[in-house]
C-alpha positions in Angstrom: 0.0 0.0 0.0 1.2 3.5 -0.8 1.6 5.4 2.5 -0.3 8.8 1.8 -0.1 12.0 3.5 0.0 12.7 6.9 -2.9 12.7 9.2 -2.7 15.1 12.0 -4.1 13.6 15.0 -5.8 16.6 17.5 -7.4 14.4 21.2 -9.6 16.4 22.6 -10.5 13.5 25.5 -9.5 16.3 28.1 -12.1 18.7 26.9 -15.1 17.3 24.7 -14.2 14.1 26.1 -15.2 15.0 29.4 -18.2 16.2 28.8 -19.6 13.0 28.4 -22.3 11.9 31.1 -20.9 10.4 33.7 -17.4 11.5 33.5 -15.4 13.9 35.7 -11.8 14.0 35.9 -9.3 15.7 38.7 -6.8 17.5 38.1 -4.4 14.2 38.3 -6.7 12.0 36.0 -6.0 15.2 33.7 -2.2 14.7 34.0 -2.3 11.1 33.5 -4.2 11.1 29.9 -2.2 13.7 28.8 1.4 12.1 29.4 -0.1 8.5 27.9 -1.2 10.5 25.2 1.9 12.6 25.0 3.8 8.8 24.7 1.6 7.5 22.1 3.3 11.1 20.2 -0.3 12.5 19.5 0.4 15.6 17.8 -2.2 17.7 19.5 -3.9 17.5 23.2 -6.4 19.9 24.0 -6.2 20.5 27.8 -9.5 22.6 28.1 -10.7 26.0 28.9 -8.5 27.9 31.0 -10.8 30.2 32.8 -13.9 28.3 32.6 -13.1 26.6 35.8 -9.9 26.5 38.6 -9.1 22.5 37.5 -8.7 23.6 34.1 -6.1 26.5 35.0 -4.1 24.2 37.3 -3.8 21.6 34.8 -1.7 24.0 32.7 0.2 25.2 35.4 0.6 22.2 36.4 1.9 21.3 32.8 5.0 23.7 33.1 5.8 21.8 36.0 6.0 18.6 34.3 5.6 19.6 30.6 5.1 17.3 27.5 8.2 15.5 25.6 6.1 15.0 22.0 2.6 16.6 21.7 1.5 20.0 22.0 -0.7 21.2 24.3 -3.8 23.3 23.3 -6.0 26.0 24.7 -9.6 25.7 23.9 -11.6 29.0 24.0 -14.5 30.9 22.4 -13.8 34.3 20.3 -14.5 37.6 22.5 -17.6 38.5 23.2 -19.7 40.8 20.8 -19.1 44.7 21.2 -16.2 44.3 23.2 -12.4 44.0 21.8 -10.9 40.9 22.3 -7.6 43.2 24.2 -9.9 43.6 27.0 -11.8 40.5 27.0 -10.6 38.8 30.2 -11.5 35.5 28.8 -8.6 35.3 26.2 -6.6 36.6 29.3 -7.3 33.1 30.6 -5.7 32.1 27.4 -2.8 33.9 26.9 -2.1 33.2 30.7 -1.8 29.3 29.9 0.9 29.7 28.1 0.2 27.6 25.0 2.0 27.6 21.8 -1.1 26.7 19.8 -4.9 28.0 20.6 -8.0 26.7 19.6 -10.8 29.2 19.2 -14.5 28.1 18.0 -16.7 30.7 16.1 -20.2 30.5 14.6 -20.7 29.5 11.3 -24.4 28.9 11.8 -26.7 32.3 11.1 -29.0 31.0 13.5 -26.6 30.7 16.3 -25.4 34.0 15.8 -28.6 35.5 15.5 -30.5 33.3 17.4 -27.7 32.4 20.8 -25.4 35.2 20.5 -28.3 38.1 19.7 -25.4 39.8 17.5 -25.4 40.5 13.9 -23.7 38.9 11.3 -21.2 41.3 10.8 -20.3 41.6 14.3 -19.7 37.7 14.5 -17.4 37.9 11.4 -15.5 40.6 13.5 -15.3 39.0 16.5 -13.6 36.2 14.7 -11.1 38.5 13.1 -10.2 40.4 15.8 -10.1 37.2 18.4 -7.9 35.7 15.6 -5.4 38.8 15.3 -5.5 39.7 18.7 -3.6 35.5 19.6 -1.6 36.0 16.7 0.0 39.4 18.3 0.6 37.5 21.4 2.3 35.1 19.5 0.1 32.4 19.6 -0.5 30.0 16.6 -4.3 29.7 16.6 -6.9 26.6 15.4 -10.2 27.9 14.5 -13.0 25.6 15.0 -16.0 26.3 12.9 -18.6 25.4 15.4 -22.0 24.1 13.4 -20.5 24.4 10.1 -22.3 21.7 8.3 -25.7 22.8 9.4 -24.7 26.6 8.7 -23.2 25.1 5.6 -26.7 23.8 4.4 -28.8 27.1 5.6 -27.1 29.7 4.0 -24.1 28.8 2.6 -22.6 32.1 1.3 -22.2 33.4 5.0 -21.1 30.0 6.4 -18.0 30.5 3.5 -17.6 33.7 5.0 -16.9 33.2 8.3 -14.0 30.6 7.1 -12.1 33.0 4.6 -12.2 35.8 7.7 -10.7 33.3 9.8 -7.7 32.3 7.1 -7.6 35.9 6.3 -6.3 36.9 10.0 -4.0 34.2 10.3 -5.6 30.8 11.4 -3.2 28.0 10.6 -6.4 25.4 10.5 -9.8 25.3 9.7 -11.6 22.6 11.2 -14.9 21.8 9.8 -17.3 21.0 13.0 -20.4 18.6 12.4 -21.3 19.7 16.0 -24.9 18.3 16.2 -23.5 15.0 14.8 -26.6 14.7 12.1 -24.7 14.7 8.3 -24.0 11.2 7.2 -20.7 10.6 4.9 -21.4 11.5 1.6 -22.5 15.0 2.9 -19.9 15.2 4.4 -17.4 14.3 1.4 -19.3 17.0 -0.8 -19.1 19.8 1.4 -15.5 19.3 2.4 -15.0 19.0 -1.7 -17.1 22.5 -2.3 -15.1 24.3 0.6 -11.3 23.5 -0.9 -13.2 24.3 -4.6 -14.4 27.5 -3.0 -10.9 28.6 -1.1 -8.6 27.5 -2.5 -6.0 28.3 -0.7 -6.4 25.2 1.4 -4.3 23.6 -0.7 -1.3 25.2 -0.5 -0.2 23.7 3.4 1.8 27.2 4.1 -1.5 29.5 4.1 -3.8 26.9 5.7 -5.0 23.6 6.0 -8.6 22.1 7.0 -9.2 19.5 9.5 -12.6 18.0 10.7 -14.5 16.9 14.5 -17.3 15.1 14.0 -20.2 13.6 16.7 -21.6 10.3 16.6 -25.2 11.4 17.3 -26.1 9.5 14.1 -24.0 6.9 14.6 -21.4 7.8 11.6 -18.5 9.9 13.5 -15.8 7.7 12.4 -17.2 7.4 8.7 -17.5 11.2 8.7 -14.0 12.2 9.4 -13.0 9.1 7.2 -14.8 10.8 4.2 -13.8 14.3 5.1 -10.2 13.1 5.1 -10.6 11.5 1.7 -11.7 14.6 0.5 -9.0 16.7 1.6 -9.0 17.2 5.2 -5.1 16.7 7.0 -6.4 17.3 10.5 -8.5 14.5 12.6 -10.1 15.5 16.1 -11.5 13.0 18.1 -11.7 11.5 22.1 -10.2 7.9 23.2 -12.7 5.4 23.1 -15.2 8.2 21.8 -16.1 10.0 25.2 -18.2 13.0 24.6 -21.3 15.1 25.0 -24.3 13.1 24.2 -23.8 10.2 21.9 -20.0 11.1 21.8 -17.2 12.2 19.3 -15.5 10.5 16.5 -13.4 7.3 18.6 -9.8 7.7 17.8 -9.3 4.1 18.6 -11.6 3.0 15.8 -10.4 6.2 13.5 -6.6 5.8 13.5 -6.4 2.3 12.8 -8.9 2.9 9.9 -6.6 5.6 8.3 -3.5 4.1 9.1 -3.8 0.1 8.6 -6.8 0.0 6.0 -6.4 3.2 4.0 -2.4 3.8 4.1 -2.3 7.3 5.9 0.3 8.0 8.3 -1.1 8.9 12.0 1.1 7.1 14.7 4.3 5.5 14.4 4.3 1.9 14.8 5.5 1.2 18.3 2.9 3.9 19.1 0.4 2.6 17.3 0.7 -0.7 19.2 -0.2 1.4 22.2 -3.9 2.1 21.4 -5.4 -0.8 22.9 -3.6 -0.3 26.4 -4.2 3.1 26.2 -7.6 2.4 25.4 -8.2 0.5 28.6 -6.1 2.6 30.9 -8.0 6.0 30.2 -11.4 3.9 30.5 -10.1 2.8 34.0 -8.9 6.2 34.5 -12.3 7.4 33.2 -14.2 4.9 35.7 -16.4 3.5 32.7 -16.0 0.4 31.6 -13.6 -0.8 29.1 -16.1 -1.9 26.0 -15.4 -5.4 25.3 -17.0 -5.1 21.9 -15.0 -1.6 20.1 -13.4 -1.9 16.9 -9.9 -2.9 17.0 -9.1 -2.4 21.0 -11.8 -4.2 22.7 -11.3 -7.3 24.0 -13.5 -9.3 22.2 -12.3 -7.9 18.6 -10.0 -11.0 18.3 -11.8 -12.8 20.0 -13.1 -17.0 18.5 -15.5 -18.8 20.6 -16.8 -21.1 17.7 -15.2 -24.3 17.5 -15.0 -23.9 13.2 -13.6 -20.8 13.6 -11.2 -21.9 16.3 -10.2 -24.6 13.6 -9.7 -22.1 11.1 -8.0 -19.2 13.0 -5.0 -21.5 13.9 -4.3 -22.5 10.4 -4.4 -19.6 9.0 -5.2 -16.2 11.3 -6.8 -14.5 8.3 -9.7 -16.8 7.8 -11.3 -14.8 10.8 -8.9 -11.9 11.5 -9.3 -8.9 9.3 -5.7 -7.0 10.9 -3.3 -8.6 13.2 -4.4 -7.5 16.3 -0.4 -7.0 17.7 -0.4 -3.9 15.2 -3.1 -1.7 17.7 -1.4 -3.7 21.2 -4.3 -6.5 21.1 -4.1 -10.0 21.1 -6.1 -13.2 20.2 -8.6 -14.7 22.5 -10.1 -18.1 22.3 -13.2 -17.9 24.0 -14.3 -21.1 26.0 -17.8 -21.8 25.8 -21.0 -24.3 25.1 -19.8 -23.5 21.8 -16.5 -24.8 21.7 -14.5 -27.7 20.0 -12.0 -29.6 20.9 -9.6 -27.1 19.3 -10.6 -24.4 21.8 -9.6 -27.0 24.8 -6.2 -27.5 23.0 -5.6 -23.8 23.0 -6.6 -23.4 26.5 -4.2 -26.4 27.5 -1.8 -24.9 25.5 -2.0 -21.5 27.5 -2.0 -23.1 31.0 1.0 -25.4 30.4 -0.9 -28.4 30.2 0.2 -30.8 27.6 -2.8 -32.2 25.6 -3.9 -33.3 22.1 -6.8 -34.4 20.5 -6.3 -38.1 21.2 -6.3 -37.8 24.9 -9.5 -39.2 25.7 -9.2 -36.7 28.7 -9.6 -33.4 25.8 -13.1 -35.2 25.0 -14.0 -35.3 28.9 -13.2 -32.1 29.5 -15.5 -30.2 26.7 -18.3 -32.5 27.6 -17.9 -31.4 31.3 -17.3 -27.3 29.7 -20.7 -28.1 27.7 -22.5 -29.5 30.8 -21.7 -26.9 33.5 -22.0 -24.2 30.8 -25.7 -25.7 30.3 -26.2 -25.0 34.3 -25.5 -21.5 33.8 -21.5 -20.9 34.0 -19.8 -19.0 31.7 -16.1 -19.5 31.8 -15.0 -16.9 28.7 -15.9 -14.5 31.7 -13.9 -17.3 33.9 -10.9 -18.9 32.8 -8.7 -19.0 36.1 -11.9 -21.6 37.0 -11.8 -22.8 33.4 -7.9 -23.8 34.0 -8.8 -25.3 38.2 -11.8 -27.5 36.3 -9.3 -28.9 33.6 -6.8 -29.6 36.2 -9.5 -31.4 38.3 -9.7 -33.6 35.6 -6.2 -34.5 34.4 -5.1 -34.5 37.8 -6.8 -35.2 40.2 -5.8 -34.5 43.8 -6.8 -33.8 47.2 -8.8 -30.8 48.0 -7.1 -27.6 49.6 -9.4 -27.7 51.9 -13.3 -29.0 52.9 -16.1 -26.8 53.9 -18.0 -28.2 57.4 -20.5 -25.3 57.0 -21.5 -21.7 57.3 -23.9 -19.2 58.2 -23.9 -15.4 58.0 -26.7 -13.1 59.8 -27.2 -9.5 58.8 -28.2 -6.5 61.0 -29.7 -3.8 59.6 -29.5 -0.3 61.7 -32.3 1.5 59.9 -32.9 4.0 63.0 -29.4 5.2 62.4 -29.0 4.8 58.4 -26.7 2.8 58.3 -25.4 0.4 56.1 -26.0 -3.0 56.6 -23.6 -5.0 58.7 -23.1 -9.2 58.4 -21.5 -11.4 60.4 -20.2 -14.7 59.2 -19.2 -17.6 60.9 -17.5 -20.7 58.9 -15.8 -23.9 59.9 -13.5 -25.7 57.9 -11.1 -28.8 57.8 -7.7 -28.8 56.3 -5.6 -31.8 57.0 -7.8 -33.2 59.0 -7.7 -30.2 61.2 -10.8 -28.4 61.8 -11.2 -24.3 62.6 -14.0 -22.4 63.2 -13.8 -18.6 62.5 -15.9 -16.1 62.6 -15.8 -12.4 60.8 -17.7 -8.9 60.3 -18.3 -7.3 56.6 -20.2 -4.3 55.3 -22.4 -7.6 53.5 -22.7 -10.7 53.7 -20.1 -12.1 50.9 -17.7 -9.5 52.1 -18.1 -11.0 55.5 -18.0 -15.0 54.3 -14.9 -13.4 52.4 -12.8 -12.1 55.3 -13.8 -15.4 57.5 -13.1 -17.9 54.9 -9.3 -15.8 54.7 -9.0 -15.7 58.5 -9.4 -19.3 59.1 -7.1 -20.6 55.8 -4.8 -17.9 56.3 -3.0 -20.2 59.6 -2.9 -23.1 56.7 -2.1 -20.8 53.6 -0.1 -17.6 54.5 0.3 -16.8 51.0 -3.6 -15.6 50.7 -2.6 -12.9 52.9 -1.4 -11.6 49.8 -4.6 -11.5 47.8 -7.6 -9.8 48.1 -11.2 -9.8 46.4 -11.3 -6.9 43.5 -14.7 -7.0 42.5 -17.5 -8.7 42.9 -21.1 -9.2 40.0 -24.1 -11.2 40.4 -26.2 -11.8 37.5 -29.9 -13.9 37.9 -30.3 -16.2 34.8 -33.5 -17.1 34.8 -35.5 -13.8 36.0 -39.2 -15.2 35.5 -38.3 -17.9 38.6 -38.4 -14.9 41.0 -36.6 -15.9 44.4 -36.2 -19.4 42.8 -34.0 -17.9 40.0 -30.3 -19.4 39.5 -27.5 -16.6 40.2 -23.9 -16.5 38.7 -21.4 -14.7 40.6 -18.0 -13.4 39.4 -15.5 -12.8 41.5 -12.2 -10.8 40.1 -9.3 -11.7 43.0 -6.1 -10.0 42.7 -2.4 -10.3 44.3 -1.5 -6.8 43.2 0.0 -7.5 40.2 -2.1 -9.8 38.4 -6.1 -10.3 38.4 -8.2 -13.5 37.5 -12.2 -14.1 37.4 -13.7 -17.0 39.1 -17.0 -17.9 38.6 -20.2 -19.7 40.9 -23.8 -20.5 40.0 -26.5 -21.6 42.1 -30.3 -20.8 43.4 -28.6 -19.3 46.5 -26.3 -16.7 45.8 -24.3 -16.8 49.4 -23.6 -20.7 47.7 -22.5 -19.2 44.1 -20.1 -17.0 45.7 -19.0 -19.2 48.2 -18.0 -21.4 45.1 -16.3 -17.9 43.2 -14.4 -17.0 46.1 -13.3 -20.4 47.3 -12.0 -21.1 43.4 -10.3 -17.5 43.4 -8.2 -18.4 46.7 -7.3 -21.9 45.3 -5.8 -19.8 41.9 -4.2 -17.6 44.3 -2.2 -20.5 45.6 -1.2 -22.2 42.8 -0.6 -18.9 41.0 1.6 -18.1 43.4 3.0 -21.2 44.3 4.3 -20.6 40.7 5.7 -17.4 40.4 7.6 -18.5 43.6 9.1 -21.9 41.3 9.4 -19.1 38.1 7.4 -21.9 36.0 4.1 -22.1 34.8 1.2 -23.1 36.9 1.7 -27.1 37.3 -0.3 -29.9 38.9 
């Protein structure tokens, strides 16, 4: 493939990005995107508003404390206010007070919004955008003009909505960035207005006056085909947000975007050892974020490579590009074999292959196994959500041994202190035999499996000091069979961690103190053996 132009890549996660509902990032969270960002070489960040709020100032400050080795950092403001001159307009004070190289500075393109939001005329708005423009451009700032609304002012009245752009080039914007701000053109609008705008100025096509870049919303569900078409037609400039954060249904997701451009259509975004860092990146800003990572995106989610089908299991081994459209090492993601009721024996292979265990297709063992997976899977468990318990059941199989321990019973009793609103408190009480040696402990949680949690610890803890070092992450309950009411079968995940690595256990039953009795007792017997080891340096063995 011919590698093409350039693509300049402009992540505003910081500032549209956080708009989103249900986001709100410190001041740190700030920090942390930015230098991730900053080491994927990201050409532009925007940081946010200076002035619109104190985080937003600190965070640049707080950038000249510990500034940025590859991007550039960007200011994000309006143009002055009408009837006042953008020298005394304290907002761009705020700006110029940031300390940024590059500003960006939205403007209306729309005549209803300028007639409509900022009661001005429609020469005053064309001035306010000049003299904003100038005004940076003294100060000896380099400035990005965002045309806010363009395609809708675009489509309305078309002659004013040109306007506004050549006023902007005119006074010295280095870019022009064509904003589908309501998110509602599709792509081949998009395509033909981005084709009429480079026929109508054409100055946009000699880089050293000005170029044209485009941020597009996904409230039609067409973000990343829009700045895909607007960049075929000309466009050089991409904004966007990680994973797609942003207001309403979101901006156009770089994650799906770059790889797009890059991989499929031969533009140059990222280099390739940063390129391999989007799907990391993608999951530590949506753990930063406190969202959850989307198992299902394009390209970076942790299903996109992922086989669950025992013919495409078959197939993906031989030959990777019978299911894969890209290698997923290229964006930092891997192949997953998904065990499930739908596997074949190829999926237990692959499994056995990735826990060490040595297995083929003649072992009548492998057979054994996926009838057992099919069978429990039947019941309700669902180990592609579970494989440290996929990997205890196949060792239960192939080897068996003695139990870890035996449960003699347990009970737990809540107490709820409404008078004082308070949160419920349980108490659990378990017994258990190890070696023929029985204990009875007994332990207070803010609920009942937290309790059952910290009592089944306390009493294998004397046996097993190594589960002092693990501890339960998180916790989800899921009811299977809704209609059955209080009879319904639960399955419980529980995530355990050691502080360095995590692993899902999983428990189903009509009682759900029993299903995550079964979770948590699996996730300590993983523990062990994970650690037992890491101590050995060799995989986990029988």
């Amino acid at each position: 493939m011919n590698q093409k132009s350039p693509i300049w890549i402009y992540d505003t996660t910081l500032r549209d990005g956080s708009q989103g509902e249900g986001i709100s990032l410190s001041l740190d969270d700030k920090l942390k995107i930015a230098h991730r960002l900053d080491q994927m070489r990201v050409p532009f960040i925007e940081g946010g508003w200076p002035g619109a709020n104190p985080k937003d100032v600190q965070f640049f400050w707080r950038l000249k404390e510990e500034p940025l080795k590859n991007s550039q950092v960007v200011a994000f403001c309006s143009t002055r206010r009408p009837n006042l001159d953008a020298v005394e307009d304290k907002m761009l004070q705020a700006i110029l007070a940031a300390g940024t190289s590059w500003v960006t500075i939205f403007g209306k393109s729309w005549d209803l919004h300028v007639q409509e939001t900022l009661k001005t005329s429609l020469e005053e708005n064309l001035a306010m955008i000049a003299d904003t423009i100038e005004y940076l451009r003294s100060q000896g700032r380099k400035v990005i003009y965002d045309a806010e609304h363009w395609f809708d002012g675009y489509k309305h009245n078309p002659e004013y909505a040109l306007k506004t752009l050549r006023t902007a080039l005119e006074t010295g914007a280095k870019w022009l960035v064509l904003c589908d701000t309501n998110g509602g053109t599709l792509p081949h609008e998009i395509s033909q207005t981005v084709t009429e705008v480079i026929g109508a100025i054409p100055e946009l096509k000699n880089s050293e006056v000005g170029q044209l870049g485009i941020h597009t919303h996904n409230d039609s569900g067409t973000a990343v085909a829009n700045a895909i078409a607007a960049v075929r037609a000309g466009a050089t400039m991409v904004q966007g947000t990680i994973n797609g954060y942003g207001e309403r249904c979101g901006n156009a997701n770089l994650c799906t975007l770059i790889p797009n451009l890059q991989l499929k259509l031969g533009y140059q975004c990222l280099g390739e050892q940063q390129l391999e860092q989007l799907s990391p990146n993608s999951r530590y800003i949506s753990e930063i974020v406190n969202l959850a990572p989307d198992d299902c995106a394009p390209f970076v989610g942790r299903s996109a490579f992922a086989h669950k089908a025992g013919v495409h299991v078959s197939a993906v081994e031989k030959n990777p590009l019978t299911y894969e459209h890209i290698q997923p090492e290229l964006i930092g993601n891997q192949r997953r074999i998904v065990i499930s009721d739908q596997s074949g024996l190829s999926n237990v292979l692959h499994y056995a292959a990735k826990f060490g265990i040595n297995l083929s297709k003649q072992d009548v063992t492998c057979r054994q196994i996926l009838e057992k997976l099919k069978t429990l899977e039947n019941q309700g468990y669902q180990f592609e959500a579970a494989e440290a318990s996929f990997e205890l059941l196949m060792r239960s199989i192939l080897y068996p041994h003695k139990q870890l321990f035996q449960l003699k019973g347990f009970q737990v009793h809540c107490n709820i202190h409404q008078e004082d609103n308070l949160a419920s408190k349980a108490l659990a009480t378990i017994k258990v035999e190890v070696d023929s040696k029985k204990l009875l402990e007994v332990a207070e949680g803010n609920g009942p499996v937290a309790a059952l949690d910290s009592a089944l610890r306390k009493a294998l803890v004397k046996f097993y000091p190594q589960i002092a070092d693990c501890y339960l992450a998180d916790y989800k309950v899921r009811i299977l069979d809704g209609n059955a009411g209080t009879a319904a079968k639960t399955r419980v995940l529980v995530e355990s961690s050691n502080g360095v690595e995590r692993w899902t256990t999983i428990g189903v039953s009509v009682n759900i103190l029993d299903a995550s009795y079964q979770a948590l007792v699996e996730g300590i017997e993983y523990g062990l053996l994970l650690q037992a080891a890491q101590k050995n340096k060799v995989g986990i063995t029988n």
